[in-house]
C-alpha positions in Angstrom: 33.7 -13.3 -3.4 30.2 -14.9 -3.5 27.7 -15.0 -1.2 25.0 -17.3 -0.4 21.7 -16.3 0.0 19.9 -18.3 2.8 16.5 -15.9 2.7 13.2 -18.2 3.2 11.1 -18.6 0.4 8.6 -15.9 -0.1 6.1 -16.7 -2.8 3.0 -14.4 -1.9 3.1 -10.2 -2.5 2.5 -10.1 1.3 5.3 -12.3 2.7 7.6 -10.0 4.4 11.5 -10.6 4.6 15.0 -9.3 5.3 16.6 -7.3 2.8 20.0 -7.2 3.3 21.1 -4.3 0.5 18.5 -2.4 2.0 18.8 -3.3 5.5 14.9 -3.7 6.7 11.6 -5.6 6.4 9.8 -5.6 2.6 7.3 -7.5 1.2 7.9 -9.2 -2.1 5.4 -6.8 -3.7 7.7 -3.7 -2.6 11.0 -5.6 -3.9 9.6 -6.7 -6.8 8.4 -3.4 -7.9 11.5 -1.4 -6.8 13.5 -4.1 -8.2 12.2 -3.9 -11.4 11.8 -0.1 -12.0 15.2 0.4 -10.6 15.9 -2.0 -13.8 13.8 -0.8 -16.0 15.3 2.9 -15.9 18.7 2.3 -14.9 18.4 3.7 -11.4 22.3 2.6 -10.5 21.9 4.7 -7.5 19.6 2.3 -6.2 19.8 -0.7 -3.9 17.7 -2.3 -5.9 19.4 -2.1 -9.2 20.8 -5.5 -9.9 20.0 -6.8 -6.3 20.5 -10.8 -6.3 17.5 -11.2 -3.7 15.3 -9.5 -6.0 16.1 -11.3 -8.8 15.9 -14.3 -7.1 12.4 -13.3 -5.8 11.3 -12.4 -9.1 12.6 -15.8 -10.2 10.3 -17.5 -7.7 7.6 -15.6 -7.8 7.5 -15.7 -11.4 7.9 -20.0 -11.5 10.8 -20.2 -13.7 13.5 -21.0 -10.8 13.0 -24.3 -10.0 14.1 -24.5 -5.9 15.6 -27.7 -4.7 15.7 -28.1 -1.0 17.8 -30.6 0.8 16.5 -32.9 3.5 
């Protein structure tokens, strides 16, 4: 089963936001850099390792997920 992510767009390290695997407030700074050591060393205990919202966030953040929005 899939699941849609409907987060807001976050874009600066000190926009905060809901994470769902972890179940409280971050900012991207603390998901990206969780999100990628958890990654990095293969932390599979972690919420973080292979987390959709972080990858998304590190998609955005980054510039290489282009984000269409529908009016």
């Amino acid at each position: 089963m899939r699941f849609t992510c409907t987060q807001p767009l976050v874009q600066v390290p000190s926009d905060t936001f809901h994470c769902r695997a972890r179940r409280k407030m971050l900012t991207l700074n603390r998901c990206l850099n969780d999100y990628l050591e958890a990654n990095a060393i293969r932390q599979r205990r972690s919420a973080c390792f292979r987390c959709m919202l972080g990858r998304k966030n590190r998609e955005v953040y980054a510039g290489t997920l282009e984000i269409v929005e529908m009016d």
